[in-house]
N, C-alpha and C positions, 0 to 999 in steps of 0.2 A: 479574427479568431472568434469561435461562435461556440459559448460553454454552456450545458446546461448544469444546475445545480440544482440538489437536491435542500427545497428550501423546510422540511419537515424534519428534516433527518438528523441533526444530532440532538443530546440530552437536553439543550439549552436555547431550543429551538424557540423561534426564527430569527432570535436577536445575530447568533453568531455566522451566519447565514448572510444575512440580509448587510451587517458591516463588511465581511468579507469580501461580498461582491462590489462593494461600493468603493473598498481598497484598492480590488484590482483592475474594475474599472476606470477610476482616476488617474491609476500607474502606466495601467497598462491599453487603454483606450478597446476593447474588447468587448465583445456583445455579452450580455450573461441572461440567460432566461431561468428565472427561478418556476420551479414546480411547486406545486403544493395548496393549499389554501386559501383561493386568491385573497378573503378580505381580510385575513392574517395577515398575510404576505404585505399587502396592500398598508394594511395600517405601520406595520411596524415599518417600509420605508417610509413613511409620511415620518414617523417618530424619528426616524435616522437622520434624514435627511432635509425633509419639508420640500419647498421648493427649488430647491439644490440635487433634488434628485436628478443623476445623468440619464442622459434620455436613453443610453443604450442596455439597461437594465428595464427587463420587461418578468412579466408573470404568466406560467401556464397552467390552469386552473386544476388541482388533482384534488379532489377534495375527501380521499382516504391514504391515514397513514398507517402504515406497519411500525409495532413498537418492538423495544428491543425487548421484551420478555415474550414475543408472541412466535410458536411454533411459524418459520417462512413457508414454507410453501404452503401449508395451509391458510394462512394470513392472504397471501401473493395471490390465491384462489379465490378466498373469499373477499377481499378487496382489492377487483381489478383494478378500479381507479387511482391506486397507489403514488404516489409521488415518485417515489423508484419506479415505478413500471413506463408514467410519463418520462422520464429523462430518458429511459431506455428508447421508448418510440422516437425521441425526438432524434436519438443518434442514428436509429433503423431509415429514417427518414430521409436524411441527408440532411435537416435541419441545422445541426451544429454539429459542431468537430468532434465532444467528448463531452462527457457525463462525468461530473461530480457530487458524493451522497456520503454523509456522515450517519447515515443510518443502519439497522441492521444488516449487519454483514450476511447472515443466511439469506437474508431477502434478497438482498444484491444479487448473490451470485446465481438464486432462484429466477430471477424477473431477468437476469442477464440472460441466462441459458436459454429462457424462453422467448426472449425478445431478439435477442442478439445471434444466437448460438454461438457456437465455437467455431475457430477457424477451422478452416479443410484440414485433417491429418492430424489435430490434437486431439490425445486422450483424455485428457483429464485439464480442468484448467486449475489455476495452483495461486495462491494470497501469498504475497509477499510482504516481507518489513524492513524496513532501512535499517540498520543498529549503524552508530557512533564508534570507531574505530580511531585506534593512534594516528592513521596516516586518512584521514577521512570519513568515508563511511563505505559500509556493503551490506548486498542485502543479502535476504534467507527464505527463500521457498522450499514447499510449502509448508506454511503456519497453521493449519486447519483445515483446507477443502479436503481434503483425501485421508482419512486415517488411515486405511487399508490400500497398500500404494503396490506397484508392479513395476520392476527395476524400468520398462518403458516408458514411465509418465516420469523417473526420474529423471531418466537421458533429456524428456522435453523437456524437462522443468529447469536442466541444465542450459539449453538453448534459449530460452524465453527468458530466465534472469539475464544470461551475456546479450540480447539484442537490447534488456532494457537498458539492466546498466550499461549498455554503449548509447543509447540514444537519448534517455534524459538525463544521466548521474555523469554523462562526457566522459567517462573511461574507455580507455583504449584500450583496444584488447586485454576485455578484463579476464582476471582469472578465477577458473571455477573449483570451488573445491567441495568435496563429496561429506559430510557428517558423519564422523565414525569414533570408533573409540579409540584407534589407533592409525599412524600413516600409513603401514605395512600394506599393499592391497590385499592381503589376505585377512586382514581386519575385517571386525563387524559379523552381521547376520548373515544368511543367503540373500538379502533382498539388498544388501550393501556391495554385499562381492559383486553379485549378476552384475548392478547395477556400475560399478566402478571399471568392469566389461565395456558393456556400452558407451559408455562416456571417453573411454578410452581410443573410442574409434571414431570419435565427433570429432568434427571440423571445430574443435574449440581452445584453447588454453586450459585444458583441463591440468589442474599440478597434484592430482590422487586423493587422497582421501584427508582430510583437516582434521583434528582434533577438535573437542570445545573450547578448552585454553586459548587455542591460536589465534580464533575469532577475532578479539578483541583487540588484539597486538595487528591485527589486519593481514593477517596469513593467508586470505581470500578476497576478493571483489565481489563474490558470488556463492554461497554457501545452499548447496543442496539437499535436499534431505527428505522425509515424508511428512505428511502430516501432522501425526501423532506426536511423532519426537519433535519437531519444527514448534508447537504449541507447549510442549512440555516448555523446553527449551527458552522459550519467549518468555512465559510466565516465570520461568527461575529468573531469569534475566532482570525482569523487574520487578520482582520480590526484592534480590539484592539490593538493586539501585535504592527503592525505599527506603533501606535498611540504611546501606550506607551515609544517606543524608541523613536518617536518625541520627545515627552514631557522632557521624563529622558535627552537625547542630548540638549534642548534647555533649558534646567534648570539649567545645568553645565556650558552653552555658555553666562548666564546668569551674569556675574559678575567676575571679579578678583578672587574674594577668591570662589567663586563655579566653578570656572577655577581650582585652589589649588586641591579642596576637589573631584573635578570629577579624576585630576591624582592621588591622594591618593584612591579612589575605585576603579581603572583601570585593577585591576588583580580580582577582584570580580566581576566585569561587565562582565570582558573577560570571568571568570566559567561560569558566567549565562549564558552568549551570547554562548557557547559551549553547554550546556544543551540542550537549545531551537535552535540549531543550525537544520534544516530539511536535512540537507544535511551528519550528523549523523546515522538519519534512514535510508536516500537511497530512502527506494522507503517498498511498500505495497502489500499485496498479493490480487490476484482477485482471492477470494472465492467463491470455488461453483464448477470451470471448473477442467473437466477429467486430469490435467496436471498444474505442477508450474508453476506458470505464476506473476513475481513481476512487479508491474508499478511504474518507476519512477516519480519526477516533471517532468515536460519541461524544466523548469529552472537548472535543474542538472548540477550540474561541476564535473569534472574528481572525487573529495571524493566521492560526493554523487551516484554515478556510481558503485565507486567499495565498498559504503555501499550495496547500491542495491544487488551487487554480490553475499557479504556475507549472504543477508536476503535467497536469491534464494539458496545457499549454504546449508544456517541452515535447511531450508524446506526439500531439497532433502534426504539429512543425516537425518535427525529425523523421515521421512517418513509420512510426513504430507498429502497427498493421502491416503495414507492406511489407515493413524487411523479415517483421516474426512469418507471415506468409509464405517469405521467399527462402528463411534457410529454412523451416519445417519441412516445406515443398524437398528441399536440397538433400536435407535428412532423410526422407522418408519415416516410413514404419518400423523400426528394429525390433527383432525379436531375441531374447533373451537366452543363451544357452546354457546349459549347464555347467559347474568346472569339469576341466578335463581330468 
């Protein structure tokens, strides 16, 4: 297995980077080719590692990065030599299986488009997110690429979460469910209805339209939606979560005996806190483009790096190109009609 990473790319660069690949190589005996800055790159394994360094991690020189405050595609233009755009070549190449980047997500998906394109027959490619669920986890496309969406990119976005989640999250015949305000299919906007049309006629486990509520309780394996609201959505999400760890930590801080009773739940916290831990998952596939491509947080540390690895791992083994290929192909191009 032959990864490239993106050794520029998150906030805390190259330290979490450069341990993660040295995690997964140890673990998992794996090539890793870091991008970016060779004498950066360079120095910080000497730091990590010294002469212990595994021979199967090497460096491929990119010696500009894109930051996360900088417009992408203009950034992706004016610094071809991007550490993102090298991981991209190297996948165009056949050089390695998949691409890993903790860096700007606009870039990514800029230097992807442009290096990679999209597979035959997708519209639109679509960010996805893992969320934490009672019976597991599922995900939720799309988070941002698309604000302005067309019930067709939902149908695809419905097909591309079910091949992932069937090929690195090991769900069988996962179920897909539609983001609406209500189950009814006459629920929602015209771009929900269309939409819940379509999907309705997919070779899929479609089970109608989900509420927000349901989410979480795991009413879905595969949560659909657009852009906009996909992102709104995310952000509530973990606003709350912040909040609630306020509150739970300031409720235990709260008193002597809920001092007591917060170290008597302390090994139940820590499960939970490992559950909903994001740095678990790693990182998430950009759906859509000709090549594996997983995007980290920014905020990634060395675990969530070499989570990352393994997601880019699962994809290339499982052969998640080919089958998204093959039902897209099977799917065709739907077109959208109006209600009757």
């Amino acid at each position: 297995m032959r990864i490239a990473l993106d050794g520029m790319g998150s906030d805390a660069f190259p330290e979490p980077e450069v341990l993660g690949a040295i995690q997964a190589v140890r673990e998992f005996g794996w090539q890793i080719i870091l991008t970016g800055n060779e004498t950066q790159l360079h120095n910080a394994l000497n730091r990590a590692a010294g002469p212990r360094l595994p021979e199967n991690i090497t460096v491929e020189h990119a010696p500009e990065r894109v930051t996360s405050g900088e417009q992408p595609a203009f950034a992706s233009r004016q610094k071809p030599q991007n550490s993102i755009a090298r991981g991209f070549d190297l996948v165009k190449s056949g050089a390695v299986d998949a691409f890993v980047t903790a860096g700007n997500t606009g870039a990514a998906l800029t230097n992807g488009l442009l290096v990679l394109k999209r597979i035959a027959g997708i519209r639109r490619p679509a960010l996805t997110v893992t969320l934490p669920v009672t019976n597991g986890r599922c995900i939720m496309l799309d988070i941002g690429a698309n604000a302005e969406c067309k019930p067709e990119y939902l149908f695809q976005f419905g097909i591309m979460g079910a091949v992932y989640a069937e090929t690195v999250l090991g769900i069988k015949n996962p179920r897909v469910g539609l983001l609406s305000n209500g189950e009814e299919a006459g629920k929602g906007n015209e771009l929900t209805r269309a939409a819940h049309r379509l999907l309705a006629t997919a070779k899929l486990n479609f089970i109608g339209n989900i509420e927000p509520k349901e989410i979480f309780g795991g009413g879905a394996d595969v949560v659909v939606t657009d852009g906009f609201t996909g992102n709104v959505a995310l952000k509530v999400t973990e606003a709350v979560a912040v909040l609630v760890g306020s509150m739970i930590k300031d409720a235990f801080m709260s008193s002597p005996l809920a001092k007591m009773g917060g170290l008597l739940a302390r090994s139940a916290i820590q499960h939970a806190r490992r559950d909903l831990d994001p740095n678990e998952v790693g990182g998430v596939p950009l759906l859509g483009l000709n090549g594996i491509a997983i995007k980290a947080h920014g905020r990634s540390n060395a675990r969530a790096i070499r989570s990352a690895l393994v997601a880019a791992a699962a994809a290339a083994q499982n052969n998640m190109i080919e089958k998204l290929q093959e039902r897209i192909a099977a799917a065709g191009t739907p077109i959208s009609q109006p209600a009757a």
